[in-house]
C-alpha positions as CSV (number, residue, x, y, z in Angstrom):
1,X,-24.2,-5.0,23.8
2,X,-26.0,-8.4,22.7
3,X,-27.1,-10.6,25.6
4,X,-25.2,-13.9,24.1
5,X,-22.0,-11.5,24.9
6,X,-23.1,-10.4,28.2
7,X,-24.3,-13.8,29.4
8,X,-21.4,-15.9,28.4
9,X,-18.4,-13.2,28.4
10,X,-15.6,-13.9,26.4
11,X,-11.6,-13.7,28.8
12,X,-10.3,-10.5,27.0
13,X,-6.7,-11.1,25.5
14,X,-4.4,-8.4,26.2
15,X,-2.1,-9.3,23.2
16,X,-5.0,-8.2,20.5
17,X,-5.3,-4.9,22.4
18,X,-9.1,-5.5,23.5
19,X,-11.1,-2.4,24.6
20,X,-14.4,-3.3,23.9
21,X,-16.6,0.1,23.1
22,X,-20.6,-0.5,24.8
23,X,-21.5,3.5,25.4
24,X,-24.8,3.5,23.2
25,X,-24.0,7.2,22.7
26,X,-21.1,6.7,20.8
27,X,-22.4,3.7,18.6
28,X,-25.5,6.1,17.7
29,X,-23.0,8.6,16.7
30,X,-21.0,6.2,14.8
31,X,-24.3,5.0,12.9
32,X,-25.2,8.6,11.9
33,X,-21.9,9.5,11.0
34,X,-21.6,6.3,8.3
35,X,-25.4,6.7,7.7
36,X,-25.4,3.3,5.7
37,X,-27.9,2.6,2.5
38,X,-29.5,0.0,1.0
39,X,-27.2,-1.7,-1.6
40,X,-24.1,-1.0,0.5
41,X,-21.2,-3.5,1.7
42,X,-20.3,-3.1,5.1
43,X,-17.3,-4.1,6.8
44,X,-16.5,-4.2,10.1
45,X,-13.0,-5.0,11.9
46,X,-13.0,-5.9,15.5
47,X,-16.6,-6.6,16.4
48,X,-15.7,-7.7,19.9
49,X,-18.9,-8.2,22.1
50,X,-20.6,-7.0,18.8
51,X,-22.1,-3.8,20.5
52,X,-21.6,-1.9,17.3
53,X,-22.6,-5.2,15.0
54,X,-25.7,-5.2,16.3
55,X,-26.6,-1.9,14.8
56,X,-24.7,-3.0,11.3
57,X,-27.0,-6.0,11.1
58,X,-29.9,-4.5,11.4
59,X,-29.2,-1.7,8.1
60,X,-32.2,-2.6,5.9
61,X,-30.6,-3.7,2.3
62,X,-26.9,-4.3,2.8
63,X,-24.0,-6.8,3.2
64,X,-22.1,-6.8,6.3
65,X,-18.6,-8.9,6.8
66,X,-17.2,-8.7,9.9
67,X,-13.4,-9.7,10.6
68,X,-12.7,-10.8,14.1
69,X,-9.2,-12.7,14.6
70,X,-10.6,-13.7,18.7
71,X,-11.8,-17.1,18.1
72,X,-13.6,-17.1,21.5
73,X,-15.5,-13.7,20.5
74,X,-15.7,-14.7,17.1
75,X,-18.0,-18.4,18.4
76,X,-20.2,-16.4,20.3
77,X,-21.2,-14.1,17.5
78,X,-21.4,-16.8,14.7
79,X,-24.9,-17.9,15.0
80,X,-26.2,-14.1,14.4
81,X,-24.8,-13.9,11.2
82,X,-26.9,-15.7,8.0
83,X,-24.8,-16.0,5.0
84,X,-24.5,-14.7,2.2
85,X,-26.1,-11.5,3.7
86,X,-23.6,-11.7,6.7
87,X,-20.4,-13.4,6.7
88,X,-18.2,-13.7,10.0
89,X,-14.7,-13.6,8.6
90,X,-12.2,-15.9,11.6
91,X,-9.0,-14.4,10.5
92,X,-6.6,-11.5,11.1
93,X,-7.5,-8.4,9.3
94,X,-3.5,-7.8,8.9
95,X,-4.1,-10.5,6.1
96,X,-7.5,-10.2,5.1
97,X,-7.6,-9.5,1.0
98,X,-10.4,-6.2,1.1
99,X,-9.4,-6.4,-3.0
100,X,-11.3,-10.0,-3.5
101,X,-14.3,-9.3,-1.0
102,X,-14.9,-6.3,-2.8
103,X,-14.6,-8.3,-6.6
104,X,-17.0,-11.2,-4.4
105,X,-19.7,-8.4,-3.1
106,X,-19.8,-6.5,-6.1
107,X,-18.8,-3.3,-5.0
108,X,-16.6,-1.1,-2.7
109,X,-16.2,-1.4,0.7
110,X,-17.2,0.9,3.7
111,X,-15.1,-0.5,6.4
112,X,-16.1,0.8,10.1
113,X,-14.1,-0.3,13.3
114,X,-12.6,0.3,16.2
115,X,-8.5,-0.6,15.8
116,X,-6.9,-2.3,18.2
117,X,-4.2,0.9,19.0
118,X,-1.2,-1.8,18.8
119,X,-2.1,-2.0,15.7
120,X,-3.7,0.6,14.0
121,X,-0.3,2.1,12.0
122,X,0.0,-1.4,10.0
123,X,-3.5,-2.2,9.7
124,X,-4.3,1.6,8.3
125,X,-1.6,1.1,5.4
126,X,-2.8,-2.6,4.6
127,X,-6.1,-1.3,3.9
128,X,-4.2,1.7,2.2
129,X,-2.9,-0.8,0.0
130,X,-6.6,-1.7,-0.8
131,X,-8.0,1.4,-1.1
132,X,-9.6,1.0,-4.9
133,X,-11.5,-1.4,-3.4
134,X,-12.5,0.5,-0.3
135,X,-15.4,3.6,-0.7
136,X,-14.4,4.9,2.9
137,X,-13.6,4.2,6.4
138,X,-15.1,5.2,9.6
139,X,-12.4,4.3,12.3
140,X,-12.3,5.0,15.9
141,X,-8.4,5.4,16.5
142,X,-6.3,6.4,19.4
143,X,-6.6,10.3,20.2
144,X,-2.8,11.2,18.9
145,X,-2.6,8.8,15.9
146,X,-6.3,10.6,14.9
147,X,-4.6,13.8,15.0
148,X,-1.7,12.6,12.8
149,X,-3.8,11.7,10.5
150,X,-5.8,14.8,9.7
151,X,-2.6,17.5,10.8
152,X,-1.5,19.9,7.8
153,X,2.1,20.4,6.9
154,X,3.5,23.0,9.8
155,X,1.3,21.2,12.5
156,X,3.2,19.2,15.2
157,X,1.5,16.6,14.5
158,X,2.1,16.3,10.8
159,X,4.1,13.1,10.1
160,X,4.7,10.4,7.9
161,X,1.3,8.8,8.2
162,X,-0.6,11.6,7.2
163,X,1.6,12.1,4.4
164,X,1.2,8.6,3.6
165,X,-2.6,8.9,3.4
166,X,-2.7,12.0,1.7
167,X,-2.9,11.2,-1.7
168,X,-5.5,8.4,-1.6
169,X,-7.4,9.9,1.4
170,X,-9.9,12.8,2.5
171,X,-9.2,12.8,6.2
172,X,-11.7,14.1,8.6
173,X,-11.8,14.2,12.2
174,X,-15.4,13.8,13.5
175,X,-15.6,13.7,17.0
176,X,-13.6,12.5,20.5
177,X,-14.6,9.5,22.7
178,X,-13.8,9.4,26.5
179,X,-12.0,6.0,28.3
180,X,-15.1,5.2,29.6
181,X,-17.2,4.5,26.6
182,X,-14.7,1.2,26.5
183,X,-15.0,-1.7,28.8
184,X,-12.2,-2.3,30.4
185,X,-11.3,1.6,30.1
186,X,-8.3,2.8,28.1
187,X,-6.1,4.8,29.3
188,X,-6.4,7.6,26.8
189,X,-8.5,9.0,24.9
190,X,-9.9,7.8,21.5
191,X,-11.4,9.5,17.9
192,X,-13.4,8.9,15.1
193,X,-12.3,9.3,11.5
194,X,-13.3,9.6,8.3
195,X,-11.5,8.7,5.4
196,X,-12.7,8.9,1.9
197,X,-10.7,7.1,-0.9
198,X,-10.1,9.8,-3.6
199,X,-12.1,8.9,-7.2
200,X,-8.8,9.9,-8.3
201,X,-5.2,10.1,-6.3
202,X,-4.2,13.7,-5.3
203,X,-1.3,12.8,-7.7
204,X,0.3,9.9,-9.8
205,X,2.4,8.9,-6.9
206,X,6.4,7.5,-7.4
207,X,7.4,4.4,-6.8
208,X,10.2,6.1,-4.4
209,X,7.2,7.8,-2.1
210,X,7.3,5.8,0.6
211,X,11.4,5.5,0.9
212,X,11.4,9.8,0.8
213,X,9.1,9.9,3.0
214,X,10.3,7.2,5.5
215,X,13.9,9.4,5.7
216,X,12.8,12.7,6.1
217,X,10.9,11.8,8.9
218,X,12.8,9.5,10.6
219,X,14.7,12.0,12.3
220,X,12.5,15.0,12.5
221,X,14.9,17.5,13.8
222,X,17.1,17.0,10.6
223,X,17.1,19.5,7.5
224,X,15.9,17.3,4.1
225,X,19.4,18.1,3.3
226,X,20.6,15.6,6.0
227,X,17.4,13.5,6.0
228,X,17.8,12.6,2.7
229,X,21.5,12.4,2.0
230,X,21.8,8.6,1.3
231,X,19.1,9.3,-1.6
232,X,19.7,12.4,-3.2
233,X,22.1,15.6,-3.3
234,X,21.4,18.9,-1.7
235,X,21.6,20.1,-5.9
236,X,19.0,17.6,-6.3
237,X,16.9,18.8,-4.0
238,X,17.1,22.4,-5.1
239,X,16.3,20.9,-8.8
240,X,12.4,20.2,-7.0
241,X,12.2,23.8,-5.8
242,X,12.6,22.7,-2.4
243,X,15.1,24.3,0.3
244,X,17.5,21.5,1.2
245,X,17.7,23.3,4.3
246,X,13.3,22.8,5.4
247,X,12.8,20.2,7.7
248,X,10.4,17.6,6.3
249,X,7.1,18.8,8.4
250,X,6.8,21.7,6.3
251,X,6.8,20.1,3.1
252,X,3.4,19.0,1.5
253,X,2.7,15.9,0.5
254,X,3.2,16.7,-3.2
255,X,6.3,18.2,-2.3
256,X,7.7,14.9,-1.2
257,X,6.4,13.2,-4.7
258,X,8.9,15.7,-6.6
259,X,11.5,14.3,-4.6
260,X,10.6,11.2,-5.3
261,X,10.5,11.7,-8.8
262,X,13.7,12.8,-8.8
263,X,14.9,9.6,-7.4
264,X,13.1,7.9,-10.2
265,X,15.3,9.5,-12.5
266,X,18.5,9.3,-10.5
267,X,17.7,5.4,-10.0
268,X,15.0,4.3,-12.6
């Protein structure tokens, strides 16, 4: 952790969901794991007490932005960042346009971070919404939301975020990080993930995508038949060679685009 954070500590503010990682371990894993080159244009959301920033600075050849929406935290770190090189974004990353840093740097993005967990769901599908702009992500996430990510249709925990992700993202899940790597501890356990953005989508995905996919999983325990009834008819859904009667965590992703497609048709 860099000594202008440990000499003039920053009050933490429950509300952005501070855990503040400092376990040199962990941030040498990180670095190997993302394994940055010259020519690259880092990205880093949440730099806290800038344990991890530290490390990002110091990568021989490339650009580093950092996004920290802390004012407090985000004075203390300031003066160790030289523009144009190293740019300390005081703003919300929930609102942060990755599209026009990208056009500005001239090039994708490799984003690294550790979410905030309260907000990790909305923040994933805003850069999701960036992601030509984006090369990959390295993320520490909450244990359980890591695990949605990268489960396969059957799993338990295969959901609508993973199938959400699916066709712009490779997911991997690279290794688990203990409550005490964070000061002030969590109380559960964290992971880190990879996420590649696809050269190409997995599929030309529908327009209706995320609506399917919202209602088949927003009562899990319901057949698609059910589930999907306010879109589309159980004749429909045997017209996509799918079983109106499957509950939606057995269907693959490109399963739900067929149903979506047929929505497209039904409601163009």
């Amino acid at each position: 952790m860099p000594g202008v954070a440990r000499a003039h500590p920053a009050p933490r503010r429950k509300r952005f969901g501070q855990h503040f990682l400092h376990d040199p371990a962990v941030i040498a894993r990180i670095m190997r794991s993302l394994s940055p080159r010259a020519g690259e244009h880092l990205v880093e959301i949440g730099p806290g007490h800038g344990a991890l920033t530290g490390e990002l600075l110091a990568c021989e050849g490339c650009t580093l932005d950092a996004i920290e929406i802390d004012r407090d935290l985000a004075a203390l770190l300031r003066e160790r960042f030289n523009p144009p090189r190293c740019v300390l974004h005081d703003t919300d990353a929930l609102q942060f346009d990755f599209t026009a840093l990208a056009r500005e740097r001239g090039g994708r993005l490799r984003i690294v971070g550790n979410l905030p967990y309260n907000i990790s769901t909305p923040l994933l599908f805003r850069l999701l919404a960036h992601a030509p702009a984006i090369l990959d992500l390295h993320l520490m996430l909450q244990r359980e939301v890591a695990a949605r990510l990268a489960a396969q249709p059957g799993d338990a925990d295969y959901g609508r975020l993973g199938v959400m992700l699916a066709p712009q993202v490779r997911v991997e899940r690279l290794f688990e990080v203990g409550p005490g790597a964070f000061q002030p501890a969590p109380k559960v356990w964290s992971a880190v993930v990879r996420l590649t953005v696809r050269a190409q989508p997995l599929f030309a995905v529908s327009a209706h995508y995320p609506a399917v996919v919202a209602a088949a999983f927003m009562q899990r325990r319901k057949t698609l038949r059910n589930a999907l009834k306010p879109l589309l008819t159980r004749e429909q859904i045997e017209a996509c060679a799918v079983d109106p009667g499957a509950r939606a965590e057995t269907l693959a992703p490109q399963a739900f685009n067929t149903l979506a497609r047929a929505l497209d048709r039904a409601r163009p």
